[in-house]
LUMKOLMI-548202 format. One line per field, with one value per residue (C-alpha): residue in three letters; z negated, x, y. Coordinates in steps of 0.25 Angstrom, whole numbers, plus 5000, padded with zeros to 4 digits. Each point is the difference from the previous one (the first is absolute). Layout:
BEGIN
code: c(ALA, ...) .
up: c(Z, ...) .
east: c(X, ...) .
north: c(Y, ...) .
% end
This chain:
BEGIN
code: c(UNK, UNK, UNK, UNK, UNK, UNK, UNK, UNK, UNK, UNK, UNK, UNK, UNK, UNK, UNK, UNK, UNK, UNK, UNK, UNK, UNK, UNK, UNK, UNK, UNK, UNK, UNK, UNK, UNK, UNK, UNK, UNK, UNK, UNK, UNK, UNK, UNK, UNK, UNK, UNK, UNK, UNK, UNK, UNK, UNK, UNK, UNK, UNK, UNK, UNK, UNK, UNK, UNK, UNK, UNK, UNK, UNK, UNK, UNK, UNK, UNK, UNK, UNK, UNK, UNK, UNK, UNK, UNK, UNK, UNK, UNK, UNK, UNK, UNK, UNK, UNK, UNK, UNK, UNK, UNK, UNK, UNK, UNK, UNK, UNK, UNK, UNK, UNK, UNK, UNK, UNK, UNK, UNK, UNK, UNK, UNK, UNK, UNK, UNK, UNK, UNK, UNK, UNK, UNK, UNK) .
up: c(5158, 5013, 5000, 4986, 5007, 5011, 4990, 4992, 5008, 5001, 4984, 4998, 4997, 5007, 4996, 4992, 5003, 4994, 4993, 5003, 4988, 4994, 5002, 4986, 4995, 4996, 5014, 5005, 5014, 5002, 5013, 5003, 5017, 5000, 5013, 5008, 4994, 4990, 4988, 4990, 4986, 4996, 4994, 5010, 4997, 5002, 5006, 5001, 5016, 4999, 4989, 4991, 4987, 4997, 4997, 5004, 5012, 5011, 5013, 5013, 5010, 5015, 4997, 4991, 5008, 5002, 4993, 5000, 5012, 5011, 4998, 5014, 4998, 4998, 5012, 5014, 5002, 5010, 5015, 5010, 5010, 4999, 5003, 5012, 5001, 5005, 5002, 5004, 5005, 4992, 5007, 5007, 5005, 5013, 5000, 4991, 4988, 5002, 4992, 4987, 4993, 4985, 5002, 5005, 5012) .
east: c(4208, 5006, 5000, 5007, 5011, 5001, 5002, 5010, 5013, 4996, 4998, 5014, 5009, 5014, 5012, 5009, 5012, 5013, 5005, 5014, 5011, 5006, 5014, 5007, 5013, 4996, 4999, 5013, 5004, 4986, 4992, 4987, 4993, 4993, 4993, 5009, 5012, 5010, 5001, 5010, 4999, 5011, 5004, 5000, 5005, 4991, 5003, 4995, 4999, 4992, 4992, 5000, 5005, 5011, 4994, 4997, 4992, 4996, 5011, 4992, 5009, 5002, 5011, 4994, 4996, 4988, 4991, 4988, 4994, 5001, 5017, 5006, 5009, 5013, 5004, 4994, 5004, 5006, 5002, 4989, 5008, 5015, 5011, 5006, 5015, 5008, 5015, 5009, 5015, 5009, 5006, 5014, 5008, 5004, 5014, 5006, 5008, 5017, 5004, 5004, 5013, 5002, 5014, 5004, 5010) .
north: c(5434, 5001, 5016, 4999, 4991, 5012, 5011, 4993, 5002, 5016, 4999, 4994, 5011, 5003, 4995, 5011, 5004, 4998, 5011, 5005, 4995, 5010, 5003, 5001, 4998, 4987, 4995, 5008, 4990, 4993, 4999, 5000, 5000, 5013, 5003, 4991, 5006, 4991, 5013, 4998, 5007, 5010, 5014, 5011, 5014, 5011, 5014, 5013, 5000, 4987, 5003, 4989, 4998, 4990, 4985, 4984, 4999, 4991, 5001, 4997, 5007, 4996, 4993, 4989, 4988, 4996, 4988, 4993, 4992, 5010, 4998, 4996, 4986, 5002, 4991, 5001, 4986, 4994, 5004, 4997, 4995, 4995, 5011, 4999, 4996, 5011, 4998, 5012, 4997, 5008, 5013, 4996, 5011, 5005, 4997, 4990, 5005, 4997, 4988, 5002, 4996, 4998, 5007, 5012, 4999) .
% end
C-alpha cells in the first residue's frame, strides 16, 4: 500500500501548457503576457526583405513592457534618509548696477 502512495506523484501527469491565442482580426488591440512580455494583437505588413507576408500577428518587441510577477514597482518608494537642506545665496555682482530712473534726463 505504502509503495502505491510512493508511485502515485510519478504517475500524475504534467500540467499542459497553455497554448498561444491566435491573433485574428477579431482580436485587433488585445493583450495577452507572453514570455514576460505584454503582446498586443494587430496587422503588421509584410515585406520582401523580411519575408513574411502581410497579416495579424502577436507584437512582442523590446519596446512593450513587461508583465507578470517578475515586473519591478513603479515606485522605488520613499527616500532612506531625509535630504539634506542646502541653501545657496543668490549671485550678487561685483560692482553694484547705477540707479535707475524712470525718466530720461
Amino acid at each position: 500500500m505504502r509503495r502505491a502512495l510512493l508511485l502515485l506523484p510519478l504517475l500524475a501527469a504534467p500540467a499542459a501548457a497553455q497554448d498561444i491565442p491566435a491573433c485574428t482580426q477579431d482580436r485587433v488591440g488585445a493583450v495577452a503576457c507572453m514570455a514576460g512580455k505584454l503582446c498586443a494583437c494587430g496587422y503588421q505588413r509584410g515585406g520582401s526583405v523580411s519575408g513574411r507576408p502581410d497579416g495579424y500577428a502577436w507584437d512582442c518587441g523590446v519596446l512593450r513592457p513587461q508583465c507578470g510577477e517578475a515586473v519591478p514597482p513603479a515606485t522605488i518608494g520613499g527616500f532612506p534618509t531625509p535630504l539634506p537642506q542646502l541653501i545657496l545665496p543668490l549671485p550678487q555682482p561685483a560692482f553694484p548696477p547705477p540707479p535707475m530712473s524712470p525718466w530720461l534726463r
